[in-house]
N, C-alpha and C positions, 0 to 999 in steps of 0.2 A: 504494500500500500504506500504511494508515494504523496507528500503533502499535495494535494488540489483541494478544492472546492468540492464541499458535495460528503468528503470521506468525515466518517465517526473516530474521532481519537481515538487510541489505541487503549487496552487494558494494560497501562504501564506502571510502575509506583516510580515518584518526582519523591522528593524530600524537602521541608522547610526547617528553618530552626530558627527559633525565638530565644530569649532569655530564660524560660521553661522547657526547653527541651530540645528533642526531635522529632518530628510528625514525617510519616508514610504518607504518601498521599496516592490514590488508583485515579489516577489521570482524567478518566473517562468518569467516572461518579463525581469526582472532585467537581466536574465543568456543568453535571447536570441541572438544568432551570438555572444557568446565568448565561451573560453574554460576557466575553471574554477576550481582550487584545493578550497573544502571547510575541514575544520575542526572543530568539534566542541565537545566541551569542558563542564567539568560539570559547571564550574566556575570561572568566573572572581578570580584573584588573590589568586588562591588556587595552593597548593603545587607542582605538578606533572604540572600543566597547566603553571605554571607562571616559574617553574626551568627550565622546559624540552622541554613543547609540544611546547608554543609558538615561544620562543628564537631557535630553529630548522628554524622552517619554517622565522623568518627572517634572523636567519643567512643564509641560501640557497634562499632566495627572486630571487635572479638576474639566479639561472639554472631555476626558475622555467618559467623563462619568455625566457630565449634563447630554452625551448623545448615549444613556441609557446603558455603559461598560460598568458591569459590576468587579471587573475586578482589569488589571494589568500586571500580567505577568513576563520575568523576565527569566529564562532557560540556560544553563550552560551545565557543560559535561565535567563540572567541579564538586568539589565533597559540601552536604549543606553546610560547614561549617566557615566555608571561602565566601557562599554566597551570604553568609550571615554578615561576616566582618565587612564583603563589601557594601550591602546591602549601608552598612551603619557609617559605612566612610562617607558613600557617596551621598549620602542624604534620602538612600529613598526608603527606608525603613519605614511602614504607615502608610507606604503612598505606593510601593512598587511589592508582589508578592517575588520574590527570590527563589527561584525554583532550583533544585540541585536535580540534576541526571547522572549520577556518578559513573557509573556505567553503561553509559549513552543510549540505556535502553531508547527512551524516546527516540533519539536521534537515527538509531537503526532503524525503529518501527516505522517510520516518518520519511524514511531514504534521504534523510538531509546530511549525512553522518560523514566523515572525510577525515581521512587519514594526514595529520598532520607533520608527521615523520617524528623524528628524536627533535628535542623534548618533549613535544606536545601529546602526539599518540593522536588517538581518534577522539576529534570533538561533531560539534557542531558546527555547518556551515551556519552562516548569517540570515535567520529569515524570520518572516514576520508571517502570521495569522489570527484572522478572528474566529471565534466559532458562536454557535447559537447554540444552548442546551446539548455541547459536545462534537455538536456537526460544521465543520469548517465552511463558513461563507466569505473568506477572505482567505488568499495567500500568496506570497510571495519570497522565492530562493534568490538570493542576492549570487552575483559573479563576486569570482574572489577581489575582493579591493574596494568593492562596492557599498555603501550604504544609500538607496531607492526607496524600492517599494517594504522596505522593511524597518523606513522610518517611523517616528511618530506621526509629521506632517502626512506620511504615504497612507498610514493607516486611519488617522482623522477623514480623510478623505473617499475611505472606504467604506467609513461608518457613514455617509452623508450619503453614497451613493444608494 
């Protein structure tokens, strides 16, 4: 199953982690009866992710939710406890859900997944989607280098259409 429009999230478990713990989360239940922007990213605290992609989507947090997003999430094939610290750096703690795929489950289920060589290993390519009650009605794989259709601005714009 490759991200498009149309497919049902996969039955994956993400991970979040709060100052209480760590939460499992089945991907697919987690999304049910909401609407939902996810993004995901190759990596915690890498250049393009941490200047550009994240710092978007919290500066724009609050249109995403007056066009009816109950939640924005952001994806990387890092331990929750990377996406927690960043989560707390970068400010979007409250405002951004930090999703952990430690073992790119997702990212395989979803054919977004790419071999990054030594150091990196297999993360996630860069890509954005919406879904409706778990069923993608937005999506978009970036080219390597790329930040597009997997911005915040690309994705406001999705919600409108």
């Amino acid at each position: 199953m490759s991200l498009q429009t149309g497919l049902q999230l996969p039955e994956v478990t993400v991970f979040t982690k709060s100052d209480d713990g760590l939460e499992a989360h089945n991907l697919n239940e987690w999304s049910q009866g909401r609407k939902i922007v996810f993004f995901c990213v190759p990596g915690a605290f890498t250049q393009t992710c941490s200047e550009r992609h994240l710092p978007e989507f919290i500066e724009h947090r609050a249109k995403f939710s007056e066009r009816g997003v109950d939640a924005v999430v952001c994806v990387a094939v890092n331990d929750p406890h990377v996406m927690h610290a960043w989560g707390k750096q970068s400010g979007a703690t409250g405002k951004i859900e930090m999703m952990a795929d430690p073992q790119a489950e997702l990212a395989m289920a979803l054919q977004t997944s790419k071999d990054f060589g030594v150091p990196l290993g297999i993360r996630s390519k860069r890509c954005g989607f919406i879904t409706n009650d778990g069923v993608v009605s937005y999506a978009f794989v970036e080219e390597p280098g790329e930040l597009t259709g997997s911005s915040a601005q690309a994705m406001l714009a999705a919600l409108d259409n």
